[in-house]
NUDREN-604693 format. One line per 10 residues: for each residue x, y, z of N, C-alpha, C, O. Coordinates in pm, whole numbers, plus 50000, padded with zeros to 5 digits. Layout:
BEGIN
X:Y:Z:X:Y:Z:X:Y:Z:X:Y:Z ~ ...
This chain:
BEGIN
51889:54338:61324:51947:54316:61192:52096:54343:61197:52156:54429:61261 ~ 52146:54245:61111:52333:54248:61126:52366:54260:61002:52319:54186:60916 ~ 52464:54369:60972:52506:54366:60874:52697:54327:60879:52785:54395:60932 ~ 52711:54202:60808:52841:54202:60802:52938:54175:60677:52911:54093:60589 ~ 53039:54243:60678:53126:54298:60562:53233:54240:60564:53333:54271:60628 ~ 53201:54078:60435:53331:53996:60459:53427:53983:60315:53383:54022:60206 ~ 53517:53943:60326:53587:53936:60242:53718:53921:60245:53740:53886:60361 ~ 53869:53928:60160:53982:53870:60210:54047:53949:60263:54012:54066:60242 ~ 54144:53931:60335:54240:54016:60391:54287:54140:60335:54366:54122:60242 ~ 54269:54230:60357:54369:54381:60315:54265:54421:60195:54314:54499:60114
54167:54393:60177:54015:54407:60012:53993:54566:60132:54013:54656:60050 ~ 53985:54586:60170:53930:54736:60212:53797:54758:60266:53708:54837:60235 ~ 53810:54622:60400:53663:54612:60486:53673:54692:60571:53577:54768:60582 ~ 53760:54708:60645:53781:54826:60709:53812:54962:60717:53781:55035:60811 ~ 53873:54993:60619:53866:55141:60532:53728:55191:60521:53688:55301:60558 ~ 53637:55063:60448:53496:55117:60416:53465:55147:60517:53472:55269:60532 ~ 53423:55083:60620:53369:55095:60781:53429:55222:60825:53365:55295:60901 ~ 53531:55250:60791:53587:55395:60892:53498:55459:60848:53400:55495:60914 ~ 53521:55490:60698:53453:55656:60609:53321:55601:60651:53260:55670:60733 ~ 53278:55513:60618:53097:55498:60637:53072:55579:60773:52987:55668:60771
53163:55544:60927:53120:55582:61058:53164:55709:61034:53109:55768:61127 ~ 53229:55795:60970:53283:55929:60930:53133:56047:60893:53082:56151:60935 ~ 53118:55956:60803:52948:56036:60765:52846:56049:60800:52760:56130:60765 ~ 52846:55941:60899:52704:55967:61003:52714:56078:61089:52820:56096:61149 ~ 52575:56188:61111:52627:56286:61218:52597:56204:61345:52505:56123:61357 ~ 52688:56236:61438:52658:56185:61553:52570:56219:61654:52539:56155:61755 ~ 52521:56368:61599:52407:56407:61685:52258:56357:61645:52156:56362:61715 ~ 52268:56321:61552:52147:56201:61489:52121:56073:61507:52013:56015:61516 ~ 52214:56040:61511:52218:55855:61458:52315:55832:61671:52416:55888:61714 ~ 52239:55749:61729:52361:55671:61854:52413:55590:61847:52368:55479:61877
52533:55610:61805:52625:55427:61799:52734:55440:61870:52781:55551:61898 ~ 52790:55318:61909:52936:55276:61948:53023:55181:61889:52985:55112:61795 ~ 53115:55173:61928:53218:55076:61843:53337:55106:61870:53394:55200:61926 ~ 53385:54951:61788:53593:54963:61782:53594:54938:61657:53521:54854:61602 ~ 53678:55009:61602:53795:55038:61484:53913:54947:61503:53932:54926:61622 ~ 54000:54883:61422:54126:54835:61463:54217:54898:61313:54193:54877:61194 ~ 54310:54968:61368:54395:55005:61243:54517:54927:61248:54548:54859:61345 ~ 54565:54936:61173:54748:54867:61159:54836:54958:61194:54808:55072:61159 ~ 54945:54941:61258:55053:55022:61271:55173:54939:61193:55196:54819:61206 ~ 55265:55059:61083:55346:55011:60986:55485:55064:61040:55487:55166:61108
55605:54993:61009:55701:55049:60979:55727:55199:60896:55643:55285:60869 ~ 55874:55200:60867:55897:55306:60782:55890:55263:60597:55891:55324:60490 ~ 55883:55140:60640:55865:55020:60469:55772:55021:60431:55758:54992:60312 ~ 55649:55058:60517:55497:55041:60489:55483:54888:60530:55394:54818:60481 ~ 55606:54821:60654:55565:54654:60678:55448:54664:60774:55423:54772:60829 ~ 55398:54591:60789:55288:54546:60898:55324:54543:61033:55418:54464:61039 ~ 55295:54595:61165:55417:54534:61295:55369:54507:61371:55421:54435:61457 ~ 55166:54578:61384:55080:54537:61492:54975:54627:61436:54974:54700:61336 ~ 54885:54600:61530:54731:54665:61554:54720:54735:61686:54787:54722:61788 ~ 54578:54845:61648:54557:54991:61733:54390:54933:61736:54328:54917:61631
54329:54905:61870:54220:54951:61901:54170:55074:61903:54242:55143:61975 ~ 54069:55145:61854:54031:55275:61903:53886:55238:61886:53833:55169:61799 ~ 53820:55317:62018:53689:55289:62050:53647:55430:62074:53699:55533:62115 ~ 53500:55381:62020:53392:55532:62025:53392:55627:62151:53331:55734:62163 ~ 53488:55553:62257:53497:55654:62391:53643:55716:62367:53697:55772:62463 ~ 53702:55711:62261:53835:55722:62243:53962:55706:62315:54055:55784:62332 ~ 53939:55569:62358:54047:55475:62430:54081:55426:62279:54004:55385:62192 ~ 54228:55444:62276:54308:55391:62198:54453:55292:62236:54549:55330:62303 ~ 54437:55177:62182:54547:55100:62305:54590:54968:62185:54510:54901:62120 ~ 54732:54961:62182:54756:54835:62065:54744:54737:62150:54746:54754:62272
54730:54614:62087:54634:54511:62110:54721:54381:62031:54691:54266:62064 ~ 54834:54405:61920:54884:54337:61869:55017:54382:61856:55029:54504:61858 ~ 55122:54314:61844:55212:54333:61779:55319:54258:61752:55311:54156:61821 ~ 55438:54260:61671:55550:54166:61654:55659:54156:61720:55745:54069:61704 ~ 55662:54273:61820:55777:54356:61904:55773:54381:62004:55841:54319:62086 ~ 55679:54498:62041:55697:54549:62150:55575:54527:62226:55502:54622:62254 ~ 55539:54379:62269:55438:54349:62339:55488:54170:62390:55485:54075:62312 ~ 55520:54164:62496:55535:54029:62573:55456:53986:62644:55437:54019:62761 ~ 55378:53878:62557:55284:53790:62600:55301:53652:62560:55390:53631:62477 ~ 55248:53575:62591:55216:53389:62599:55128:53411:62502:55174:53324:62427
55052:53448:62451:54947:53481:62398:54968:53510:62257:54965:53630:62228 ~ 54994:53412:62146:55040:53441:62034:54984:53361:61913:54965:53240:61901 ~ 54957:53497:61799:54848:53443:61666:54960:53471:61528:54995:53584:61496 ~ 55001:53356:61463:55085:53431:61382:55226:53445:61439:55303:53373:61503 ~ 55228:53589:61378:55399:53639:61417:55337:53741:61553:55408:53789:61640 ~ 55217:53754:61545:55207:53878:61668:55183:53826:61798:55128:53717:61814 ~ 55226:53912:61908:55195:53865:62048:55071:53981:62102:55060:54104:62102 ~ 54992:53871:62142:54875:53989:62194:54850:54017:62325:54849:53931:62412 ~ 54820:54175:62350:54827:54185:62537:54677:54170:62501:54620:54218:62403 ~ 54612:54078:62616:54526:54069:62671:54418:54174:62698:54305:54191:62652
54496:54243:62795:54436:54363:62893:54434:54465:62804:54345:54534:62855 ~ 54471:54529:62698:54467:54587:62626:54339:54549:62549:54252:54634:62569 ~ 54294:54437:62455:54150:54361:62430:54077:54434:62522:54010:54532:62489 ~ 54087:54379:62673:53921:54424:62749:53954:54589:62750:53881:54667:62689 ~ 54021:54615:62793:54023:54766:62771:53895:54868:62666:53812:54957:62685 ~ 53968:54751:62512:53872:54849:62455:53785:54798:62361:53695:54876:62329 ~ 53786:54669:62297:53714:54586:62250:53570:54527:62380:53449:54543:62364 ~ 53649:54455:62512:53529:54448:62638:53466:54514:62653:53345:54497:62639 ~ 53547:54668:62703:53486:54793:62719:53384:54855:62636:53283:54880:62702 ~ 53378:54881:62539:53333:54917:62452:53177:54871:62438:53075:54939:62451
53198:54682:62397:53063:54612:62386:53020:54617:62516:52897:54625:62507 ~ 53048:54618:62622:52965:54587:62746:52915:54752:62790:52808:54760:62850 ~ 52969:54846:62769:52920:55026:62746:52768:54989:62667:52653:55010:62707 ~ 52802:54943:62578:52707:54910:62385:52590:54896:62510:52505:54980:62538 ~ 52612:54780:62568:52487:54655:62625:52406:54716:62715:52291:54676:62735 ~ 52460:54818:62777:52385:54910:62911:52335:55031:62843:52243:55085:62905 ~ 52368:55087:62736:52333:55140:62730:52173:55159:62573:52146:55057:62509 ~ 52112:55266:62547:52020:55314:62468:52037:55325:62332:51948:55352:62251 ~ 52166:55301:62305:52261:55344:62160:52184:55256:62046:52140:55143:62065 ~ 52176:55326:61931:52091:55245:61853:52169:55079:61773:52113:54970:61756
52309:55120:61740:52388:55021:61672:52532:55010:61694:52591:55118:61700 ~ 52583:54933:61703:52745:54884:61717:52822:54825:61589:52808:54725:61518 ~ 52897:54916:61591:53023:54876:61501:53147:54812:61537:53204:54876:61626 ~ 53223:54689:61495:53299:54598:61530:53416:54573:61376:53402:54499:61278 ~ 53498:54646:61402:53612:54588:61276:53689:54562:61424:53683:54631:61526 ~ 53772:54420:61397:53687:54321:61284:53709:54205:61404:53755:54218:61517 ~ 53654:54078:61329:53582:53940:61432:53709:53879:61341:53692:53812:61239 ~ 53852:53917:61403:53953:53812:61375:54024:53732:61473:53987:53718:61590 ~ 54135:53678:61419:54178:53568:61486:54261:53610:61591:54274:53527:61681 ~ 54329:53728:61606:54348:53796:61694:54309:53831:61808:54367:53828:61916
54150:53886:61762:54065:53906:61889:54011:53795:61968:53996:53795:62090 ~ 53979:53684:61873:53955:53591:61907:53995:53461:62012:53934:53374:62075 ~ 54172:53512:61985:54252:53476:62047:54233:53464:62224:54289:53403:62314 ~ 54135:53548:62212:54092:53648:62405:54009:53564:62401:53956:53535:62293 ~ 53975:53503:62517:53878:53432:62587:53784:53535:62660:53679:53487:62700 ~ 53800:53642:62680:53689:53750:62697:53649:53774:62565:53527:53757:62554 ~ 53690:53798:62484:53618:53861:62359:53540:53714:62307:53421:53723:62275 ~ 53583:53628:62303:53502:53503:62249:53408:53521:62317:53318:53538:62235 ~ 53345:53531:62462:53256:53524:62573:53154:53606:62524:53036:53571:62511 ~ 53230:53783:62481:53136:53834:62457:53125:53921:62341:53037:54005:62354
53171:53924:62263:53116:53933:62153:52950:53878:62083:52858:53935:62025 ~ 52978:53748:62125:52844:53675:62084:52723:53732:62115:52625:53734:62041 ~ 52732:53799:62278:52600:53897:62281:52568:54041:62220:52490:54121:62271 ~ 52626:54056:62129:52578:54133:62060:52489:54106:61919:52413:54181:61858 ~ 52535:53945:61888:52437:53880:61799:52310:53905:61815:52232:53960:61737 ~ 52286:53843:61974:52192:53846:62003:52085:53977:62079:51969:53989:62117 ~ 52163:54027:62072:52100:54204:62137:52025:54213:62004:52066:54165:61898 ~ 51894:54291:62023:51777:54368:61890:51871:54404:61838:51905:54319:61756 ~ 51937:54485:61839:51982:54617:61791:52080:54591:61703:52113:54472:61709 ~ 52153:54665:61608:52209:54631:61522:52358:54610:61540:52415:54684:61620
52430:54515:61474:52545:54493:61476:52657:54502:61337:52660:54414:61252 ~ 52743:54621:61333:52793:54619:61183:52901:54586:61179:52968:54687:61202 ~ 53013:54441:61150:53123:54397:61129:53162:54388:61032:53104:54422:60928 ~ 53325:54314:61050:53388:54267:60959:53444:54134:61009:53458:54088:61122 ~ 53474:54083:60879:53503:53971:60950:53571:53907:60760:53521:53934:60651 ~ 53714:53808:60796:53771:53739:60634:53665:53631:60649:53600:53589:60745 ~ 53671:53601:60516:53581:53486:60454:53637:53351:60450:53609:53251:60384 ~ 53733:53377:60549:53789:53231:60549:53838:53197:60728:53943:53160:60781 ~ 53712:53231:60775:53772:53249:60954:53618:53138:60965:53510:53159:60910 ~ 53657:53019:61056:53591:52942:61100:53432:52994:61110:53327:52958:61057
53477:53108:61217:53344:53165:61283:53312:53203:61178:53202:53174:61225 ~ 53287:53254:61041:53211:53335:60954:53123:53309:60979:53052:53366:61062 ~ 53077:53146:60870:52960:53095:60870:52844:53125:60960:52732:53132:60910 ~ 52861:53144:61085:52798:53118:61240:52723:53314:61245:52622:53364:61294 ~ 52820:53357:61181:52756:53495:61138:52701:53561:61018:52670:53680:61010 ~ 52691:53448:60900:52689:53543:60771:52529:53408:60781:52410:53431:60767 ~ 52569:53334:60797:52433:53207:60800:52300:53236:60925:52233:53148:60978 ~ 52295:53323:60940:52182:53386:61059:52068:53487:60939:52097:53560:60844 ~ 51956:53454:60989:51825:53469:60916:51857:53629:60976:51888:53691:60874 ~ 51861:53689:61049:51900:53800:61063:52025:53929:61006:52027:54051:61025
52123:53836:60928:52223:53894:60918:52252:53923:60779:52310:53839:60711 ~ 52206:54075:60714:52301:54109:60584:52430:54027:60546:52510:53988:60631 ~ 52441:54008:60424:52604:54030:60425:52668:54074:60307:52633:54013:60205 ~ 52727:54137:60297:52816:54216:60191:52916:54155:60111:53006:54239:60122 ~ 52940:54107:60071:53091:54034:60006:53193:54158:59957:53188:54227:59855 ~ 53263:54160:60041:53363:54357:59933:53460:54261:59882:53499:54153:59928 ~ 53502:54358:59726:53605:54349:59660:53632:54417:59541:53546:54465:59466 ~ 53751:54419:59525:53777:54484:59448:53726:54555:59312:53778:54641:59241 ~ 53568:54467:59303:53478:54593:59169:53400:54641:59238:53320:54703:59167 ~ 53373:54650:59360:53277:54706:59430:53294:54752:59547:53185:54769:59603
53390:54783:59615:53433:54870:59759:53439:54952:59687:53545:54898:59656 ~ 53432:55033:59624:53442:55180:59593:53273:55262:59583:53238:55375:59618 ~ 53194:55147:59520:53027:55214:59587:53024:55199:59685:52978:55285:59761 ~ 53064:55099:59721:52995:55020:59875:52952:55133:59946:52833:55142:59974 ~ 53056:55246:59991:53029:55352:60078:52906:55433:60113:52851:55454:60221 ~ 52884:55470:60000:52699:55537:60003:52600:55414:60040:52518:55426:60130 ~ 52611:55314:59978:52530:55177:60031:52555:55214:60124:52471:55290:60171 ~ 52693:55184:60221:52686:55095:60338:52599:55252:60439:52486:55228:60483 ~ 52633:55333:60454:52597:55478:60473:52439:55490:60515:52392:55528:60622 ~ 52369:55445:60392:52233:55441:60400:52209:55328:60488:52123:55375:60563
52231:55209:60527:52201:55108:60547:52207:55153:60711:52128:55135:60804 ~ 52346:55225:60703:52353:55237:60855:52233:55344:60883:52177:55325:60991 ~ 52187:55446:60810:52114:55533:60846:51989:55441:60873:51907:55504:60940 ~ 51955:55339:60848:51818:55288:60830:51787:55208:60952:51682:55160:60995 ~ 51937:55207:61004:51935:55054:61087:51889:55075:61237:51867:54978:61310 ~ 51874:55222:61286:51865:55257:61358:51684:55229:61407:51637:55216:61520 ~ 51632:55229:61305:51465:55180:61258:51444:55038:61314:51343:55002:61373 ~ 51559:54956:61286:51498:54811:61271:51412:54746:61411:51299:54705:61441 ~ 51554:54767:61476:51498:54701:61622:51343:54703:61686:51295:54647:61784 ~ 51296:54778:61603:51124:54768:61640:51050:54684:61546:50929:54665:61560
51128:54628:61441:51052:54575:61353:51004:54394:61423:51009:54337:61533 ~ 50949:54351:61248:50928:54208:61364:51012:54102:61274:51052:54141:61164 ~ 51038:53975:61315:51166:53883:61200:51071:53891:61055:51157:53935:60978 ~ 50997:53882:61006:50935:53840:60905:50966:54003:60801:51001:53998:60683 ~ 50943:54132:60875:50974:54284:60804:51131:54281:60769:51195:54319:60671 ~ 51178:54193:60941:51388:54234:60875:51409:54092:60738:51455:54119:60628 ~ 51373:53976:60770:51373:53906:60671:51361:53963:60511:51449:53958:60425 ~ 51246:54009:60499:51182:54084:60363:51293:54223:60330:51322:54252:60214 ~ 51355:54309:60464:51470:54336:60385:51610:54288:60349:51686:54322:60258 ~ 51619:54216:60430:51755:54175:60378:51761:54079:60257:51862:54046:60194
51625:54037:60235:51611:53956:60062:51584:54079:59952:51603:54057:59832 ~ 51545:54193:59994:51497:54290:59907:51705:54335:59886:51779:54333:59788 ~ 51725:54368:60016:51857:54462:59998:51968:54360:59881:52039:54398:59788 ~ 51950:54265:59920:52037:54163:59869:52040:54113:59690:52110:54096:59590 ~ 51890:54108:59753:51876:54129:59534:51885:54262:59471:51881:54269:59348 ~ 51898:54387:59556:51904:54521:59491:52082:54497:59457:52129:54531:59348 ~ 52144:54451:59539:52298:54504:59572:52333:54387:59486:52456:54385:59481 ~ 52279:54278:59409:52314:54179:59272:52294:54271:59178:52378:54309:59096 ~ 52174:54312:59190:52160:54364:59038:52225:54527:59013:52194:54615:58934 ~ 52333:54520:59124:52358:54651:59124:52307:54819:59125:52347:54910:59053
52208:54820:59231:52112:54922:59190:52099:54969:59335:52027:54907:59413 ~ 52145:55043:59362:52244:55127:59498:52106:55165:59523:52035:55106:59605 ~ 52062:55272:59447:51953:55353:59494:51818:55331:59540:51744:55411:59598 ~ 51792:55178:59497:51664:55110:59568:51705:55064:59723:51616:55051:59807 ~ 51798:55048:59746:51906:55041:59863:51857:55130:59974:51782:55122:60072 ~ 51955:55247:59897:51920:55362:59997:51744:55405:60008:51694:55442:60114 ~ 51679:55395:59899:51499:55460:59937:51480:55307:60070:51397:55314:60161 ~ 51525:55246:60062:51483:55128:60118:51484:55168:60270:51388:55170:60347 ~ 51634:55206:60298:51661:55194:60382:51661:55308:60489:51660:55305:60612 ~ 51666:55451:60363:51630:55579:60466:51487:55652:60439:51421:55740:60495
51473:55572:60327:51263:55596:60325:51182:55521:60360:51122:55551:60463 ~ 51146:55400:60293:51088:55361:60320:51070:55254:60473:50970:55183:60485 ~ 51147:55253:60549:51155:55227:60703:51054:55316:60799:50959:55296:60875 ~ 51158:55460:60732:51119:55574:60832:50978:55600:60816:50922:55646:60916 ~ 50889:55577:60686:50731:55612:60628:50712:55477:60735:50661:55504:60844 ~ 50741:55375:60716:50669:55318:60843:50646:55306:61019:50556:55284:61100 ~ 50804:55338:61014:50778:55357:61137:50650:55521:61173:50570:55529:61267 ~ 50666:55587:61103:50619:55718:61158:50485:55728:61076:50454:55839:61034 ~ 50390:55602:61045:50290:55602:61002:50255:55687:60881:50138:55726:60884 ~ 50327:55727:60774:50274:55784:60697:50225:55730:60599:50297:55731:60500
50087:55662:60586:50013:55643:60503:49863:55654:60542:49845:55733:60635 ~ 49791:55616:60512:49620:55595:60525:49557:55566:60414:49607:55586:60303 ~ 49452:55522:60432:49357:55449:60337:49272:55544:60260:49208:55615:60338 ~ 49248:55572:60127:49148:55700:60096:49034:55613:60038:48932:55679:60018 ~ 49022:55473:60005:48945:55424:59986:49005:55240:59987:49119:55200:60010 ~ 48891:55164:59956:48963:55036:59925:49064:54992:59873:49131:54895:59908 ~ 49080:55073:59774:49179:55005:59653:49283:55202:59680:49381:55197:59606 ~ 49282:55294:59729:49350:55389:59764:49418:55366:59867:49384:55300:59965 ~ 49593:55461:59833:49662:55508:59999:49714:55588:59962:49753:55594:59845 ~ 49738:55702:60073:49796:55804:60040:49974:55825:60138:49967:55833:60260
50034:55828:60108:50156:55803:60131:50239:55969:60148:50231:56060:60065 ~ 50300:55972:60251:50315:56073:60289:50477:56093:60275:50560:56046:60352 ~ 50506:56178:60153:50729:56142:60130:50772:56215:60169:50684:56274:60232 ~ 50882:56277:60182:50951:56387:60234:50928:56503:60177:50955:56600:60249 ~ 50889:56526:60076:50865:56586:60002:50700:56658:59928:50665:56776:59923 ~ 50640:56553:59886:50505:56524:59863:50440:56434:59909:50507:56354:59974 ~ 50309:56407:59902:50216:56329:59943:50219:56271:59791:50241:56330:59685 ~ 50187:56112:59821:50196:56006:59667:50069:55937:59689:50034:55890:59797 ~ 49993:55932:59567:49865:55816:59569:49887:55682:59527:49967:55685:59434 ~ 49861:55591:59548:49916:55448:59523:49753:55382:59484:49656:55419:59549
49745:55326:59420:49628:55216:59343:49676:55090:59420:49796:55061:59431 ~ 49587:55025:59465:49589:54877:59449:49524:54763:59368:49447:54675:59406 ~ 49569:54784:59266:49572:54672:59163:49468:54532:59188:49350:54501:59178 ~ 49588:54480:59226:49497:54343:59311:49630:54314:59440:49718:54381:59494 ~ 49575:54172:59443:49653:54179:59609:49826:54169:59564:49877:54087:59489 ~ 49892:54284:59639:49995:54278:59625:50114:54327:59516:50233:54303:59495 ~ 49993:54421:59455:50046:54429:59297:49966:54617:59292:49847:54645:59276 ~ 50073:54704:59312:50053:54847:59326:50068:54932:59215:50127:54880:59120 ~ 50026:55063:59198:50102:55159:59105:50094:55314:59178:49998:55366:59234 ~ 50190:55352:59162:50211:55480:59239:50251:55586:59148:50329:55574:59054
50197:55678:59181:50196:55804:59112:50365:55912:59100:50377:56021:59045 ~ 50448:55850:59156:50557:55921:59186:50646:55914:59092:50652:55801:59043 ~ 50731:56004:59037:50845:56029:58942:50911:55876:58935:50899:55806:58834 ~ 50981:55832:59053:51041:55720:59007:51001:55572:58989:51064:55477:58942 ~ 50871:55584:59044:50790:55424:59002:50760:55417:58842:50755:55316:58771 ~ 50732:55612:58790:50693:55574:58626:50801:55598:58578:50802:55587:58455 ~ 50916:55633:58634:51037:55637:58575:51062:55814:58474:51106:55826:58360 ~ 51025:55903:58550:50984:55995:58470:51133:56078:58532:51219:56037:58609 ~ 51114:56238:58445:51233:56279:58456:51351:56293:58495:51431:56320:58406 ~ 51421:56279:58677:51571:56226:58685:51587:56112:58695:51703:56073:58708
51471:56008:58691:51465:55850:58734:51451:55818:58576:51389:55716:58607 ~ 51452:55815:58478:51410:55824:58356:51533:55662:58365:51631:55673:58438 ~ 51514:55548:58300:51573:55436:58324:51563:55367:58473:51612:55256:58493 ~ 51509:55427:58558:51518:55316:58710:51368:55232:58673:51272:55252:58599 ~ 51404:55142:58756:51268:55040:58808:51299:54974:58875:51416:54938:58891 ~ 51153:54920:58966:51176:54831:59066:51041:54942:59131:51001:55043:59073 ~ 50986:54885:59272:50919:54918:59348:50985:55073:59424:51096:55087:59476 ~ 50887:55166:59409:50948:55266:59528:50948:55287:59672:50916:55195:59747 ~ 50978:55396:59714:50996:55354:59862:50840:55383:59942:50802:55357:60056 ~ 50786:55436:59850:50610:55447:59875:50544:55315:59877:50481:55292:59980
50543:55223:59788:50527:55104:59734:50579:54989:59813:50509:54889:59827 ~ 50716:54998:59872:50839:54951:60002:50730:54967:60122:50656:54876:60160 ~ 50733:55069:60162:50623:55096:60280:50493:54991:60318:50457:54917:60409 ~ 50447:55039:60182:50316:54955:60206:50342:54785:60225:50267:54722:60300 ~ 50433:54728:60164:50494:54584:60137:50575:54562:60323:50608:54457:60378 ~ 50582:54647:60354:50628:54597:60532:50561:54632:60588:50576:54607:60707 ~ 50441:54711:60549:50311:54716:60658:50281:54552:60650:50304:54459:60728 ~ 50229:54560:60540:50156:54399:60516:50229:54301:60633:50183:54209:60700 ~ 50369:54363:60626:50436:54212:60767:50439:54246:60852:50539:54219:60919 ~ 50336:54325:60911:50338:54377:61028:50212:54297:61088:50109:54255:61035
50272:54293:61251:50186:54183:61283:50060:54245:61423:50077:54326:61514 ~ 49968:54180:61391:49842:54278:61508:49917:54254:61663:49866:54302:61764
């Protein structure tokens, strides 16, 4: 599952992505990645870009000045060798190794510019495991990444990069789950996540993505009778009815909407569980 975070230039796709990789502990969650920051004048002008990668190789990669190359996007000239350094480096570390997900700000025209990074970037599409970018909404390649049955995508801007963060947070906490799933379970979330994050409702998001995953992967449910399951939360054990096919009721604070959930609805992450067992395949 891919989640990618597009939108226009300077909207704050990459800001989000820093703080989001900020909050994960790292002794929990295994990821790698590159960051690309800007380096400014004393004006606050623009003058180039800073790779920094999860091994903390830091190396500019762009600039308007002090970099002589053939190799030119814009007003900036780009070193090459600087790219494989830590953008190459980085994804081909990702590929050998066990790490659960990779982070990539950002899939621009810059990087793109590299005939190594065009080469390989793309295998990380295709690796299980998760891939979290950025990328403007007006770069050829988008499409080729936001149009994949596999791939979230976020639109940030300006009424909404300021939640985004706890979203994006959970999502990453969840993502670490996926790669065992099967296309038909990641499908069902990224239509679930997608209509939660329209109707604006963060918190079916997060049960989604750091509950109800983890209740499946780690089997917590069982059958207490035909139409019974007992569901096992972080907290309490939940009884769930089955109605008829496909159509549940669960005993838990926020499915009846009872005291701090008092206004939520929608399915819970007890209820979530059982709905990606069902796509689970013998």
């Amino acid at each position: 599952m891919n989640i990618i975070l597009v939108g226009e230039p300077n909207i704050g796709k990459s800001t989000l992505l820093t703080k989001a990789i900020s909050k994960l502990d790292q002794s929990q969650y295994k990821f790698q990645g590159v960051l690309s920051h800007e380096i400014k004048d004393g004006n606050q002008v623009r003058k180039g870009f800073i790779a920094t990668t999860s091994s903390n190789i830091s190396k500019t990669f762009a600039h308007k000045t002090e970099i002589e190359s053939n190799l030119v996007v814009g007003e900036y000239k780009i070193d090459n060798q600087a790219i494989k350094d830590t953008f190459i480096y980085q994804i081909n570390k990702f590929l050998q190794s066990q790490d659960e997900f990779f982070y990539l700000d950002e899939i621009g025209r810059i990087q793109v510019a590299s005939i190594e990074f065009r080469n390989t970037y793309p295998k990380l599409l295709i690796d299980p495991r998760s891939l979290i970018a950025t990328v403007s909404n007006d770069e050829p390649w988008t499409k080729d990444l936001t149009g994949r049955l596999n791939s979230f995508v976020i639109n940030v801007n300006v009424m909404n990069r300021d939640i985004l963060l706890d979203i994006l947070v959970s999502i990453m906490k969840g993502v670490h789950y996926t790669h065992t799933l099967n296309e038909d379970q990641i499908y069902y979330l990224i239509q679930k996540a997608q209509f939660y994050l329209d109707i604006n409702n963060p918190t079916l998001i997060q049960y989604l993505f750091e509950r109800s995953i983890k209740y499946l992967i780690e089997k917590r449910f069982k059958y207490i009778s035909e139409d019974e399951i007992m569901v096992q939360g972080d907290g309490d054990n939940h009884r769930i009815l089955i109605i008829k096919e496909g159509q549940y009721v669960c005993d838990c604070n926020f499915f009846n909407g009872r005291n701090e959930f008092d206004g939520q609805y929608g399915d819970c992450p007890h209820i979530q569980t059982l709905r990606l067992n069902k796509l689970s395949k013998s």
